[in-house]
C-alpha positions as CSV (number, residue, x, y, z in Angstrom):
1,X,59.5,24.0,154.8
2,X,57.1,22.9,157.2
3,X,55.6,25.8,158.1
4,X,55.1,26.9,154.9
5,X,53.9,23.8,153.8
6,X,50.9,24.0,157.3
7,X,50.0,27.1,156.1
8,X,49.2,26.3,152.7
9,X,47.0,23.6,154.6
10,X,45.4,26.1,156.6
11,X,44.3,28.6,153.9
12,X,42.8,25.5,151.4
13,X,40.9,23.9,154.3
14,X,40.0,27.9,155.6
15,X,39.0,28.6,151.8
16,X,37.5,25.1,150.9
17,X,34.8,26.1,153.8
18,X,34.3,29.2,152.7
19,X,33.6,28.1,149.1
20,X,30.7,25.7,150.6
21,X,29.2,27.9,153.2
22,X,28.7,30.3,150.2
23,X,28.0,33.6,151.8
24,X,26.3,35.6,149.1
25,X,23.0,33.1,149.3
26,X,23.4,33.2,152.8
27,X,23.3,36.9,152.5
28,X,20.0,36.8,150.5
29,X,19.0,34.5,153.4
30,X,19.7,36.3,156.2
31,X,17.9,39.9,154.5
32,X,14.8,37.4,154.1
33,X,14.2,36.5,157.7
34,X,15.5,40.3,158.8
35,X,12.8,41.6,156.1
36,X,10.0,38.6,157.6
37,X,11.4,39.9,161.3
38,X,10.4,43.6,159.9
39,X,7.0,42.6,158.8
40,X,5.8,40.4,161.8
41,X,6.6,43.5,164.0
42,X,3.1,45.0,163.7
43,X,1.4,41.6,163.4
44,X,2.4,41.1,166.8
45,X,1.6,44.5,168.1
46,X,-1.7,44.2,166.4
47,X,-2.3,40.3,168.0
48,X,-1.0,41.9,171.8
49,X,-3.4,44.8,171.8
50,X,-6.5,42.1,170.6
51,X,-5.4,40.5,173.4
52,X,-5.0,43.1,175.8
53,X,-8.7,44.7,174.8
54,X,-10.1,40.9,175.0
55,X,-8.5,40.8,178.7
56,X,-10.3,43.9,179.8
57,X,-13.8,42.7,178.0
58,X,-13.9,39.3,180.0
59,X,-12.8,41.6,183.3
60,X,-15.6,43.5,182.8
61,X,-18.0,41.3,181.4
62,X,-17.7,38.3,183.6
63,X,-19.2,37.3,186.5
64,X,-17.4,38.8,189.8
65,X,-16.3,35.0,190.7
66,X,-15.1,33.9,187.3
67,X,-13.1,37.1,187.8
68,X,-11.3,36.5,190.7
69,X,-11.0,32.5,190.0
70,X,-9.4,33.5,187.1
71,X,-7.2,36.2,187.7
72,X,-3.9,34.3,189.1
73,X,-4.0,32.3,186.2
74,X,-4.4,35.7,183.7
75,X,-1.8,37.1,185.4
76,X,0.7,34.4,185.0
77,X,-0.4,34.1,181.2
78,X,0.4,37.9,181.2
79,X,3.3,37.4,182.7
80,X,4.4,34.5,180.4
81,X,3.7,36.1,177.4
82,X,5.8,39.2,178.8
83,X,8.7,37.5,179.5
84,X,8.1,35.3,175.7
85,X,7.6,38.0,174.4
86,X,11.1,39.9,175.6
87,X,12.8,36.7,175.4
88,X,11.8,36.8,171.4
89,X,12.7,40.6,171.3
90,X,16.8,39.7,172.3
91,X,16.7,37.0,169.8
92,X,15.6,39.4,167.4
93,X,17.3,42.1,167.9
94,X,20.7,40.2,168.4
95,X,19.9,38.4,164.8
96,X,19.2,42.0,163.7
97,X,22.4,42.8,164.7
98,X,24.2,40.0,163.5
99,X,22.4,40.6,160.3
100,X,23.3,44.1,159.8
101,X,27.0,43.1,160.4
102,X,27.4,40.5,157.5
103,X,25.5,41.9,154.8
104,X,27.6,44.4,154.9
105,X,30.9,42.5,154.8
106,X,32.5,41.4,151.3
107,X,32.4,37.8,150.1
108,X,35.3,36.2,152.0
109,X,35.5,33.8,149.2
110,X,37.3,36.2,146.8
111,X,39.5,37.2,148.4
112,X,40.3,33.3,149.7
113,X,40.1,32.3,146.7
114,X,42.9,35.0,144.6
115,X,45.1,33.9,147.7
116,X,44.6,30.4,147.1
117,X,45.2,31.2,143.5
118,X,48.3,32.9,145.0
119,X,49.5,30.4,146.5
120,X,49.1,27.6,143.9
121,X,51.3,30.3,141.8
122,X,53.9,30.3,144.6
123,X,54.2,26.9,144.2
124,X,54.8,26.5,140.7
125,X,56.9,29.4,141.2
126,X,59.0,27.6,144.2
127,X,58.9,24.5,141.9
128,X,60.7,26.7,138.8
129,X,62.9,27.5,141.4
130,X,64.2,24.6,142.2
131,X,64.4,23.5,138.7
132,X,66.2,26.7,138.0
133,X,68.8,25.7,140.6
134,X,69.1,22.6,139.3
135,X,69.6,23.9,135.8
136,X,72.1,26.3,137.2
137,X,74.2,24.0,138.9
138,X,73.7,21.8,135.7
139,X,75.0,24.4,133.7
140,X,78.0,25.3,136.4
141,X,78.9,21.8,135.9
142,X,79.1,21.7,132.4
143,X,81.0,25.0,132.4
144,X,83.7,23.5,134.9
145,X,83.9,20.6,131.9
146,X,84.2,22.7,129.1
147,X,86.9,25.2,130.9
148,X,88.5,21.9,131.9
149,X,88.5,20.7,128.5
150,X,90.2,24.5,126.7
151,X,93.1,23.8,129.9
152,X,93.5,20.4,128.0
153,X,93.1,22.0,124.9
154,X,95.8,24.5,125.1
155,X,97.7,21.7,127.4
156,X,97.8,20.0,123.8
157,X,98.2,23.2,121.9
158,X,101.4,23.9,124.0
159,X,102.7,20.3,123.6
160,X,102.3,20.4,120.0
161,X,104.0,23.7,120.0
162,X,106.7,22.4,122.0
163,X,107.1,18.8,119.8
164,X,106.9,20.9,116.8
165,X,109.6,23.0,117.8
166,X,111.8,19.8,118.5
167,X,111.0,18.3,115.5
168,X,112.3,21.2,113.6
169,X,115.1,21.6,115.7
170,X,116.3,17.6,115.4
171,X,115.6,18.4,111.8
172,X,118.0,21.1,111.7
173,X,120.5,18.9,114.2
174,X,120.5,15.8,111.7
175,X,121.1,18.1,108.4
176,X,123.6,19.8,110.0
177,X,125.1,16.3,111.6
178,X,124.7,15.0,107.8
179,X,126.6,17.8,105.9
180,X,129.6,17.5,108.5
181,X,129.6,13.7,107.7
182,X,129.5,14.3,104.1
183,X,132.0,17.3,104.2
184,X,134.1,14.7,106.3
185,X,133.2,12.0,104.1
186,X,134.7,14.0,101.2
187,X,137.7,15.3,102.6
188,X,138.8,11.9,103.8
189,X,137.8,10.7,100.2
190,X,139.4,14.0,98.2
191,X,142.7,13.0,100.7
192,X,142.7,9.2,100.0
193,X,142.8,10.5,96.1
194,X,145.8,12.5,96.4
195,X,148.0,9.6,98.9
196,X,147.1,7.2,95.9
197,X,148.5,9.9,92.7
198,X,151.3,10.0,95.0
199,X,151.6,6.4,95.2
200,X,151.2,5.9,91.6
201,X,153.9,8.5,90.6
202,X,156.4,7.1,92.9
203,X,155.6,3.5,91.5
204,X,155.9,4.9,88.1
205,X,159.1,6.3,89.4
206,X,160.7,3.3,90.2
């Protein structure tokens, strides 16, 4: 059927991808860059507080105009590097999510794969079907032939009977037609006999 035969499309091409996107070395990939993510935490803390202890130095340190020249332009450093810094933070934390999510799921290729293995099997099993149907109307047919041929069989059985039986009883008919003939035969024979003695003694006679 058609629908049967699109969703055996659907789970190759969904199980083909799978197979190449091969999650358990992106796994291992994803758990580096989380463990990297980890580790760069304090490196940045530690590189933010140089930076915020270097800000207050040159504060105090420098000359009262450098100070206030400068100080728009630190403060919209600072608050670049804030809003970086929050910016890199979501990304961070959403990949940490993210992360925690599918390293715990299972291999979606498994289980893709044992129903794509399915599948192939329920089409060699639809396949024996059909050739079991075909074998079975095969065999119905051939059934139909050979309880057609037994009708004909005792068709013939009964004929001979029957031609059997009529042979035997013209059999009967013509022995029975025979010995009148010959009973016949002899009486008109024993009778002929007897008229000629009479004729003979009468031509004696005279």
């Amino acid at each position: 059927p058609p629908c049967v035969a699109a969703m055996e499309g659907v789970v190759t091409s969904v199980y083909n991808s799978w197979r190449d996107v091969e999650f358990s070395d992106l796994q291992k990939t994803l758990e580096s860059v989380a463990c990297e993510l980890t580790a760069n935490h304090e490196k940045n803390d530690i590189s933010r507080n140089n930076l915020v202890n270097q800000t207050k130095e040159f504060r105090k340190s420098a000359p009262e105009d450098v100070r206030k020249s400068s100080s728009t332009v630190i403060k919209c450093y600072q608050a670049e590097f804030d809003a970086l810094q929050k910016r890199c933070k979501y990304a961070e934390d959403a990949y940490l999510s993210l992360y925690k999510r599918l390293i715990e799921l299972p291999d979606p290729s498994f289980a893709l794969g044992e129903l794509h293995s399915l599948q192939k099997r329920a089409d060699k099993a639809t396949e024996f079907e059909f050739e079991s149907r075909k074998f079975k109307e095969t065999c119905d047919e051939l059934k139909a032939k050979v309880q057609e041929l037994k009708s004909h069989e005792r068709e013939n059985k009964r004929l001979q009977k029957r031609l059997d039986e009529l042979t035997t009883s013209l059999n009967s008919q013509i022995q029975l037609n025979t010995s009148r003939i010959v009973d016949e035969y002899q009486r008109k024979l024993e009778s002929r006999e007897q008229e000629l003695a009479v004729f003979r003694v009468e031509a004696e006679e005279n």
